[in-house]
C-alpha positions in Angstrom: 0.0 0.0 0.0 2.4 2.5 -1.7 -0.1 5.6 -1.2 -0.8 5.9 2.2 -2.9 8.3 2.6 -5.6 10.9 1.3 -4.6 14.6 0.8 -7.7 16.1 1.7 -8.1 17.4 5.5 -12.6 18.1 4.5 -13.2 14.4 4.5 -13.8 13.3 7.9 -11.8 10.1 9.1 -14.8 7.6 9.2 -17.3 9.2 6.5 -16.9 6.9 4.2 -17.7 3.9 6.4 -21.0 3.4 5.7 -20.8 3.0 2.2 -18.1 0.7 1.8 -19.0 -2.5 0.0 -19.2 -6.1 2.0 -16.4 -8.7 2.2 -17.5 -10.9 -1.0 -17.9 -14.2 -0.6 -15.2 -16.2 -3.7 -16.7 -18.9 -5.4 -16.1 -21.9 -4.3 -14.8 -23.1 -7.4 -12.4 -21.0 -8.2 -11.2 -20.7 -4.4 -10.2 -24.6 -4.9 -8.1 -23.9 -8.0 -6.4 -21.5 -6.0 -5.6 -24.0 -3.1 -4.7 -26.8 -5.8 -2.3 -24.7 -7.6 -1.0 -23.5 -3.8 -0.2 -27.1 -2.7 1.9 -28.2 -5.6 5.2 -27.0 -4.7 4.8 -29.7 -1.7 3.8 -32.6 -3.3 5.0 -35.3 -5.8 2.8 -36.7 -8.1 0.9 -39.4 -6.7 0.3 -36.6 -3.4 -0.7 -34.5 -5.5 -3.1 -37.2 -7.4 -4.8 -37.8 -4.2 -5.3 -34.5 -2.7 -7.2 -33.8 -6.2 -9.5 -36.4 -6.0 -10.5 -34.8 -2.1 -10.7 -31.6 -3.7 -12.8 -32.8 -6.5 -14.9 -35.0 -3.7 -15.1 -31.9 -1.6 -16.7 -29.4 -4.3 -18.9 -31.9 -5.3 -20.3 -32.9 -2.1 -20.3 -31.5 1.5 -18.3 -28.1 0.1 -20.8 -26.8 -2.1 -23.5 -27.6 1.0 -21.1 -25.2 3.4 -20.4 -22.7 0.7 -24.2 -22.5 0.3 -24.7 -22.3 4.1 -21.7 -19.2 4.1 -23.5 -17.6 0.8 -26.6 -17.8 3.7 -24.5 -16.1 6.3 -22.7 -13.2 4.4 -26.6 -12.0 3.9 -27.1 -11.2 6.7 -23.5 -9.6 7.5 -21.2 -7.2 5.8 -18.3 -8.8 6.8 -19.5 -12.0 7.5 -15.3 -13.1 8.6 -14.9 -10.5 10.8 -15.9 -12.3 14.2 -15.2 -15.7 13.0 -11.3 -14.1 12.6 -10.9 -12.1 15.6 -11.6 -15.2 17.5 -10.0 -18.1 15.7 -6.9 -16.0 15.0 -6.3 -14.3 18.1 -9.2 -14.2 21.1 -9.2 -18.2 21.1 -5.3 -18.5 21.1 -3.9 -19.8 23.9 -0.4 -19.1 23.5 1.0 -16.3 25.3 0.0 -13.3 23.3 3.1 -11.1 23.9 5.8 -12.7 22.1 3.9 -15.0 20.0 0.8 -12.6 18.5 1.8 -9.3 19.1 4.1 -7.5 17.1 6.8 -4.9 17.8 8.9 -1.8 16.5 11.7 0.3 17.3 10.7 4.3 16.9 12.8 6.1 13.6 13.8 9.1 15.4 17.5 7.1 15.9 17.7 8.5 12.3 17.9 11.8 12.9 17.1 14.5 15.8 16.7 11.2 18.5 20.7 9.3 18.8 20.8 7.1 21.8 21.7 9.6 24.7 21.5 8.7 28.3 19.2 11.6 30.5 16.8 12.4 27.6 14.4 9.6 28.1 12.4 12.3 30.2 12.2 14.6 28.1 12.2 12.8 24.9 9.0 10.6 26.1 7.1 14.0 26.7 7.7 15.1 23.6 6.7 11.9 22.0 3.5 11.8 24.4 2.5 15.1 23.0 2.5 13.8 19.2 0.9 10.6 20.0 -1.7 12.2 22.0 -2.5 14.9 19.0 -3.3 11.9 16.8 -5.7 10.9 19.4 -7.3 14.3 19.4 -7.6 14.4 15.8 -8.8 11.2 15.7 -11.6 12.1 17.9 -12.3 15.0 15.8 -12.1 12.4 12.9 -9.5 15.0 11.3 -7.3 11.8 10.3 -7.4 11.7 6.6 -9.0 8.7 4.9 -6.2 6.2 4.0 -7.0 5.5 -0.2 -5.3 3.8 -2.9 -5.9 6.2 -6.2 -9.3 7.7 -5.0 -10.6 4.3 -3.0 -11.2 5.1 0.6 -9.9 2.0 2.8 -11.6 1.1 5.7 -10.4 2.9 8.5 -12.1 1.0 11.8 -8.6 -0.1 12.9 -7.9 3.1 13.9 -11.0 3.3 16.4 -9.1 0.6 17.9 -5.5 1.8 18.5 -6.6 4.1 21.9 -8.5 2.8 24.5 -8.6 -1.1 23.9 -7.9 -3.6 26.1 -7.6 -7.6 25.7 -9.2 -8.9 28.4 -7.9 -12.6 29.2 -10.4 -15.8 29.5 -10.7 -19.2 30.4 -11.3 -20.5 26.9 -11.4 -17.0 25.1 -10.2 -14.0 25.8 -12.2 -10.8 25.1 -11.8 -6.9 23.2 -13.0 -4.1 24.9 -13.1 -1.0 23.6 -13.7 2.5 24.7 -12.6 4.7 22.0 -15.4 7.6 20.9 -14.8 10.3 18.2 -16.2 13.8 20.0 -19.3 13.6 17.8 -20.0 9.9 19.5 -19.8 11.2 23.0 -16.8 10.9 25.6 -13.4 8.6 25.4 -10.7 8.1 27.7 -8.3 10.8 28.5 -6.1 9.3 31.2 -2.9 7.7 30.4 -0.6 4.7 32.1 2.7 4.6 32.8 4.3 1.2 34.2 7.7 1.5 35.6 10.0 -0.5 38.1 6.7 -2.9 38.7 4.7 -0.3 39.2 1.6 1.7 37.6 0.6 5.0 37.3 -2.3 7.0 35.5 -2.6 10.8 34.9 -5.6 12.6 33.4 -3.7 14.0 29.4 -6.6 16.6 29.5 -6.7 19.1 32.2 -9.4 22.0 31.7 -10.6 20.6 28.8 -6.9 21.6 27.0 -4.2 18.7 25.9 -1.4 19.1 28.6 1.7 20.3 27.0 5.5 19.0 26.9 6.7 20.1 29.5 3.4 19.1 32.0 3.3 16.1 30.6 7.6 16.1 32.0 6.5 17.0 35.0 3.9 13.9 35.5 6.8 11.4 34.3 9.4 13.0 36.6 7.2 12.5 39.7 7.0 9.2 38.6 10.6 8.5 37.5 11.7 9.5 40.7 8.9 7.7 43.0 10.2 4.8 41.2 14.0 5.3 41.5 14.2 6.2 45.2 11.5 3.6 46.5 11.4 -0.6 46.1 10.7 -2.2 42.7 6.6 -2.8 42.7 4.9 -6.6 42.1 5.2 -6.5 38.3 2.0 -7.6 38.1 2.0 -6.4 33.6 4.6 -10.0 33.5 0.9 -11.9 33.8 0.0 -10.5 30.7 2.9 -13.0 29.0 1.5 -16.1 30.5 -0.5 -18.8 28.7 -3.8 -17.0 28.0 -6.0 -19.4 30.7 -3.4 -19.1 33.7 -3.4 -15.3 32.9 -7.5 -15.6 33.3 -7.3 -17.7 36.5 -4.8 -15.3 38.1 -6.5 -12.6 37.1 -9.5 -13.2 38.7 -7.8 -13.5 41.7 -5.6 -10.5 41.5 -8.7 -8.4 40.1 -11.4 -8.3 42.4 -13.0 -5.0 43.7 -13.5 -2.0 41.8 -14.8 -3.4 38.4 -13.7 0.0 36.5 -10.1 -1.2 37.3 -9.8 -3.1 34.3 -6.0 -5.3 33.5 -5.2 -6.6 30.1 -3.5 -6.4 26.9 -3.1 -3.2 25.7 -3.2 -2.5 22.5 -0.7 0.2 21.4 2.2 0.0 24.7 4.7 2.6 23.6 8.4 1.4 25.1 10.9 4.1 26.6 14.6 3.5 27.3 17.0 5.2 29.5 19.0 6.1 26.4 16.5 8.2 25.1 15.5 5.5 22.2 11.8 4.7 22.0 9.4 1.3 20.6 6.3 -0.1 20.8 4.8 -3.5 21.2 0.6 -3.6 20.1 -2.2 -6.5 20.4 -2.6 -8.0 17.1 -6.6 -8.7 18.1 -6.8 -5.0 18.2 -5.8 -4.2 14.7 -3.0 -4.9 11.9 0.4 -3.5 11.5 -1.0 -1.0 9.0 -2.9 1.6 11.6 0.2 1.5 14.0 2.8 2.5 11.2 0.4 5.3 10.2 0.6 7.2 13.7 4.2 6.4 14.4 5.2 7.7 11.2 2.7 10.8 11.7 4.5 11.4 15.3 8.4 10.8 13.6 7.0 13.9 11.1 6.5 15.7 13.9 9.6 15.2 15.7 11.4 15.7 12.8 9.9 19.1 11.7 10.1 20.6 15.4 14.0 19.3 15.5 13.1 16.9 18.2 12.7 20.0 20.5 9.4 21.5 21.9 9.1 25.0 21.1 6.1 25.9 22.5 5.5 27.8 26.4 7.9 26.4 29.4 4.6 27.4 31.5 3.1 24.3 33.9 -0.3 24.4 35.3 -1.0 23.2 38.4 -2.2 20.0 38.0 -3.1 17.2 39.9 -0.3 14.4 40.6 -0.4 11.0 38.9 -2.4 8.2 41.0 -0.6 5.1 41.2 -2.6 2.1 41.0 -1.7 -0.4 44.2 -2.7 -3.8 44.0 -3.0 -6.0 46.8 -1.3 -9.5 46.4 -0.8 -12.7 48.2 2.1 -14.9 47.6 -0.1 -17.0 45.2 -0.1 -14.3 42.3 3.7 -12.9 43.6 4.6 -16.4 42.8 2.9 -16.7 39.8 4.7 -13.3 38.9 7.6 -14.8 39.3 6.8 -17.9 37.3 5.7 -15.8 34.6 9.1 -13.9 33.9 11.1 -17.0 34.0 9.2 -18.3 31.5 9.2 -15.2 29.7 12.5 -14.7 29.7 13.2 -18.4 28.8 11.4 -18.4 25.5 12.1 -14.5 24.8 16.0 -15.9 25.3 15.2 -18.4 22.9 14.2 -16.2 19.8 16.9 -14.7 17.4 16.5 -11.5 15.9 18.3 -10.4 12.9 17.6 -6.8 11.8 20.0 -5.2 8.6 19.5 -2.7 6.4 20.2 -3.6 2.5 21.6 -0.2 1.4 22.7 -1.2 -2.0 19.5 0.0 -3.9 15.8 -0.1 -3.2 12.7 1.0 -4.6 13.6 3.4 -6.9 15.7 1.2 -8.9 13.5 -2.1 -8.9 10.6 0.1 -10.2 13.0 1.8 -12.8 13.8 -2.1 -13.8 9.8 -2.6 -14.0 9.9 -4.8 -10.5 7.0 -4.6 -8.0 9.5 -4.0 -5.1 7.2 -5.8 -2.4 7.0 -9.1 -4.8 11.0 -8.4 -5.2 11.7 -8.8 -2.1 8.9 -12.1 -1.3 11.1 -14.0 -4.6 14.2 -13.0 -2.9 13.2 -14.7 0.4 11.8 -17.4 -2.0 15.1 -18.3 -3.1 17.1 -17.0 -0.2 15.1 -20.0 1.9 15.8 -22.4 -1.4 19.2 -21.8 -1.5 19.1 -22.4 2.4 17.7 -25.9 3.3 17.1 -26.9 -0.5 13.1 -27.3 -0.8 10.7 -25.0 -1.4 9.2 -22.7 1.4 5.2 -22.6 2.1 4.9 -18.7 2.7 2.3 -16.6 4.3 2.5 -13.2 3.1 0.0 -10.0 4.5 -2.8 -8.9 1.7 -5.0 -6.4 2.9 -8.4 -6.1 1.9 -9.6 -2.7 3.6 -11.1 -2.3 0.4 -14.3 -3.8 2.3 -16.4 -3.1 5.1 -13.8 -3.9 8.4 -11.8 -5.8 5.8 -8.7 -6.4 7.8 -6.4 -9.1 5.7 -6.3 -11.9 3.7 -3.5 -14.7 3.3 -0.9 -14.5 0.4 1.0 -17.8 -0.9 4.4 -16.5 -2.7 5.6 -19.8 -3.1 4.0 -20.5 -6.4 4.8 -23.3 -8.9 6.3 -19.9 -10.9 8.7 -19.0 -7.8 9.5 -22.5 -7.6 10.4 -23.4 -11.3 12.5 -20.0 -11.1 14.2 -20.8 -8.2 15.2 -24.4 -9.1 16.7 -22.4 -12.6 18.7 -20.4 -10.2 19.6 -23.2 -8.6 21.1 -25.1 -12.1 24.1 -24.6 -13.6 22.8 -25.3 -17.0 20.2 -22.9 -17.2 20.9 -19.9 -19.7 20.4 -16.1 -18.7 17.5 -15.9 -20.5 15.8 -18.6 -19.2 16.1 -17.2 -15.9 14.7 -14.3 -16.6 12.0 -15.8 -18.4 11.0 -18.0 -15.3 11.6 -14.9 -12.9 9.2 -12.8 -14.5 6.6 -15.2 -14.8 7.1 -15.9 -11.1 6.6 -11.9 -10.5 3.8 -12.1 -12.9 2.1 -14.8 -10.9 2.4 -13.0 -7.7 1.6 -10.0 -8.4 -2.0 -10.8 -10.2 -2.0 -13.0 -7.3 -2.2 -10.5 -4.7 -4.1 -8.7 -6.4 -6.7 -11.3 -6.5 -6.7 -11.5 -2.5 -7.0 -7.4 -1.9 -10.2 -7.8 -4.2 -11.8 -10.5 -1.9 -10.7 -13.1 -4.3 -8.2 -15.4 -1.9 -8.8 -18.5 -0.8 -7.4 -19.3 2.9 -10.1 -17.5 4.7 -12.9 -18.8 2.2 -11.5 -22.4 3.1 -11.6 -21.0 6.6 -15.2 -20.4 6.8 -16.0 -23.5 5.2 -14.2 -25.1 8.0 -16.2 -23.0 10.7 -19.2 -23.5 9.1 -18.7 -27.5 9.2 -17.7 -27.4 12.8 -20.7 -25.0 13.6 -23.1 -27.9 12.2 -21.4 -30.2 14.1 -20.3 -31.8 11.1 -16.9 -34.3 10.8 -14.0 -32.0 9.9 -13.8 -32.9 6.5 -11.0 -34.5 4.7 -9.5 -31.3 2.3 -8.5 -30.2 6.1 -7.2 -33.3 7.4 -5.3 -34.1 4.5 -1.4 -33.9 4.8 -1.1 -31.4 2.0 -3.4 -28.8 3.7 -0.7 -28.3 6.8 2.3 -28.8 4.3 1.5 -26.0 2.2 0.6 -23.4 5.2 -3.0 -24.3 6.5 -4.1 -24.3 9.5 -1.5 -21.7 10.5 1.8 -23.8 9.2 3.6 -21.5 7.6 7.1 -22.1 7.4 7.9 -18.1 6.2 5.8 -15.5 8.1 6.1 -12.6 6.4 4.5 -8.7 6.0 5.8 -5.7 4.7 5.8 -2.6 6.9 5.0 -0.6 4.2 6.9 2.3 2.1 7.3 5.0 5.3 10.2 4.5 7.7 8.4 2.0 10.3 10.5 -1.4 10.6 8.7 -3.7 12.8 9.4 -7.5 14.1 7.3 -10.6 14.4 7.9 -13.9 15.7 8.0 -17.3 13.7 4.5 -19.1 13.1 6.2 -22.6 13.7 9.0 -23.7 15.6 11.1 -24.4 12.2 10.1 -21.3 10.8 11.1 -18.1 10.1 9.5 -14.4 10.8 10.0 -11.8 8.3 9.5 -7.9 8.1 10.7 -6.1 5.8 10.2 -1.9 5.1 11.2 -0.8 1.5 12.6 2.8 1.0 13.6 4.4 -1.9 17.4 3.5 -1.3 17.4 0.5 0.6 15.0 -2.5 1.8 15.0 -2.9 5.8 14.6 -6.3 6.8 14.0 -7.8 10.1 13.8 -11.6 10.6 13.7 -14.0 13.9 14.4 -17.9 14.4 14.0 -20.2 17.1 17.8 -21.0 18.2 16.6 -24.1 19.8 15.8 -25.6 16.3 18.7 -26.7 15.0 17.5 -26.6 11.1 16.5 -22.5 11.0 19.0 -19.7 11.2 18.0 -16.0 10.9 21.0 -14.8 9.8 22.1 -17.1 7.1 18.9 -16.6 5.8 19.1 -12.4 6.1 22.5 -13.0 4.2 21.1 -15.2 1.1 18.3 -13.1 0.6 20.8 -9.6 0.2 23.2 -12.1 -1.9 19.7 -13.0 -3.9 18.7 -9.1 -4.3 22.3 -8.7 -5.8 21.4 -11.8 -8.0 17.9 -10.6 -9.7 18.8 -6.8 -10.1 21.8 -8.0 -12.0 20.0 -10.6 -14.2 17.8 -7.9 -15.0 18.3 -5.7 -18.1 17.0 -2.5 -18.1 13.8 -2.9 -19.8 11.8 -5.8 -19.8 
């Protein structure tokens, strides 16, 4: 999503709401095309023989019955995946949610006004308060411009959810409250949380109905800096909220009872400050995609930038009240499982290896100037990276938004296609000619490009197959055999993927994301005009994956394709 957003200040944030069109429902036949062609990188010929016939089995008997029952649903809904998704993929998890379903980012303000400098956390995370809190004011003055592509508005409902929302944990599913209201809507929120040293505090941002400035909003983090610094460490109760999602439920309701406006949970947008002055953020994925948090961060880096990383407004500081720290009362049940919590937090955290480089060779600029979509340059260069690697193909899960539609959120991209493969395999050959090379590589690009096309149109097929599967278990139906079938998790069903991967769009907002499987990979990547950013994690405690062999293969595969590509194509 190249063009980020609308020009226009008139149009109001969520205008165009109303009239956005529903999340189509594919046809069913063409949705199992798609999935046939998506498993054959994964199969020899006799697998692939088979899992035809329980395609063919499938369309012709109880598919076309669920797809009729789904064609039934979506009447009656205009996004008829919307709840199924925000449970299945994130509510109903049981995983802990904050290393393995929410994502993370450093801040881009490194770049320029914002070096690492010890004693400017203070005053740096005022600064950056300030900013962040503006976007929440416009945003409730629905002042945001409307995100388009050409003169399409996207749907913007994600951004309702980035301020005041809350994951609330459960025994068998967790929940999403939100409190966010646009000034038109009524009242929202205005207090903010700060958690330091185990401790948690809130201050009112609005004081007299005005946005407190820089330097109050110093003041509040001062007091609270130095409360923190010159008094014991507090419980640390926030570790719970890294614990499997049911043990975070059980303790909770033992650590939460009294005041039911007191509420504990996953926040969803948890900016991160260091003592050096260096600043990130870690968000719920339930709330909302990647997307909506790159837009404000990159609106607040603007800011920063423009205003020199300096505030240049009045030095004046109202009297206003103090923050309130929160105290909770605990018993040595919940301080042990605090305890337990960490350890085990820090034991898998431990376990994860992050590679992050920047590629500053070329970047955007030239791949379009070769006629290269740069996002499906980079997806064939991790193609063959991971080839090159461990010698097999690599079932991929790639990011395709389709905000086109009514609370369209995203839909799932397979770059390894039989094209990607065949090209990869001619890298791969000594005996292959230049040309055919080329030929191969840009029919590979030309695959995945109408694919993802296709799946920001409402045209994919995972979530199709997804509410087929929902529907069948709904009924109380026998899962049936397309899903149980050894090719389905091979190829990336059922959440399999061996490559996770998303970009983080065009603006200067890397970000970081776990593996989906233990032999897996994770892989963000953020294209600029000069370079590609890349940022990719492993499990070390799989012997067969390494993050930064694979970070290496795919700059040595970037070298690779811009140099086997002439200048017109």
């Amino acid at each position: 999503m190249e063009n980020q957003m609308a020009e226009s200040t008139e149009e109001r944030t969520f205008q165009y709401q109303d009239s956005l069109p529903s999340l189509p429902v594919p046809s069913l036949e063409e949705s199992l095309k798609k999935y046939l062609e998506s498993v054959k990188p994964f199969a020899n010929e006799e697998e692939y023989k088979k899992t035809e016939e329980i395609v063919q089995k499938f369309q012709n008997g109880i598919g076309e019955k669920l797809h009729q029952k789904l064609l039934e649903r979506a009447k009656g809904k205009r996004n008829w995946l919307e709840e199924w998704w925000l449970n299945v993929a994130y509510l109903d998890v049981r995983i802990p949610s904050q290393i393995n379903v929410n994502f993370a980012g450093p801040a881009n303000h490194v770049e320029h006004f914002w070096p690492p400098k010890e004693g400017t956390q203070l005053e740096r995370g005022s600064i950056s308060l300030w900013h962040n809190l503006n976007f929440w004011q416009l945003l409730r003055k629905e002042k945001v411009p409307v995100q388009k592509i050409g003169n399409t508005p996207l749907d913007m409902n994600q951004f309702r959810m980035i301020f005041s929302t809350c994951k609330v944990p459960g025994i068998s599913r967790d929940s999403l409250i939100n409190y966010f209201r646009t000034e038109s809507e009524g009242c929202s929120p205005s207090h903010l949380a700060v958690l330091c040293r185990g401790r948690v505090f809130v201050f009112d941002v609005m004081h007299e109905g005005c946005l407190l400035t820089p330097p109050e909003i110093l003041r509040q983090l001062t007091y609270i800096h130095k409360k923190c610094h010159s008094e014991p460490d507090g419980p640390g109760i926030a570790v719970l909220t890294s614990e499997e999602r049911t043990q975070w439920a059980k303790v909770m309701k033992i650590a939460l009872t009294g005041d039911p406006t007191v509420r504990w949970g996953d926040k969803s947008y948890n900016i991160i400050s260091f003592s050096n002055g260096v600043f990130g953020c870690n968000c719920d994925h339930a709330a909302y995609d990647a997307m909506a948090i790159i837009h404000i961060t990159s609106y607040v880096d603007e800011k920063i930038f423009e205003n020199e990383g300096r505030w240049k407004g009045s030095e004046e500081v109202q009297d206003i009240p103090l923050p309130e720290e929160l105290v909770f009362t605990v018993d040595e049940k919940i301080l042990n499982d605090v305890t337990q919590a960490k350890a085990k937090f820090l034991k898998q955290s431990s376990d994860l290896q992050i590679v992050a480089y920047p590629f500053t060779y070329f970047g955007k600029k030239l791949t379009k100037k070769k006629m290269l979509h740069p996002d499906t340059f980079v997806q064939l260069a991790l193609q063959l990276a991971y080839y090159r690697l461990h010698g097999r193909p690599g079932c991929c899960y790639e990011t395709a938004m389709t905000r086109y539609f009514y609370h369209g959120r995203t839909e799932t991209m397979r770059p390894c296609t039989v094209e990607a493969v065949r090209w990869c395999q001619s890298m791969q050959d000594p005996s292959a000619s230049l040309l055919t090379r080329q030929q191969k590589m840009l029919q590979a690009f030309a695959k995945h490009n109408k694919m993802m096309k296709d799946c920001s149109a409402g045209k994919g097929f995972d979530r199709h197959l997804l509410g087929l599967l929902l529907i069948a278990k709904e009924e109380g139906l026998p899962v049936p055999e397309l899903f149980t079938d050894p090719l389905f998790s091979r190829s990336g069903g059922g959440g399999n993927f061996i490559l996770s991967t998303s970009l983080t769009g065009y603006l200067k907002m890397p970000g970081v994301v776990v593996p989906m499987v233990h032999n897996g990979y994770g892989f963000f990547y953020n294209i600029r005009d000069d370079r590609f950013l890349v940022a990719c994690t492993a499990w070390k405690s799989c012997p067969e994956t390494d993050a930064e062999k694979l970070v290496q293969l795919i700059f040595q595969a970037f070298h690779d394709m811009i140099l086997m590509t002439p200048s017109r194509l």
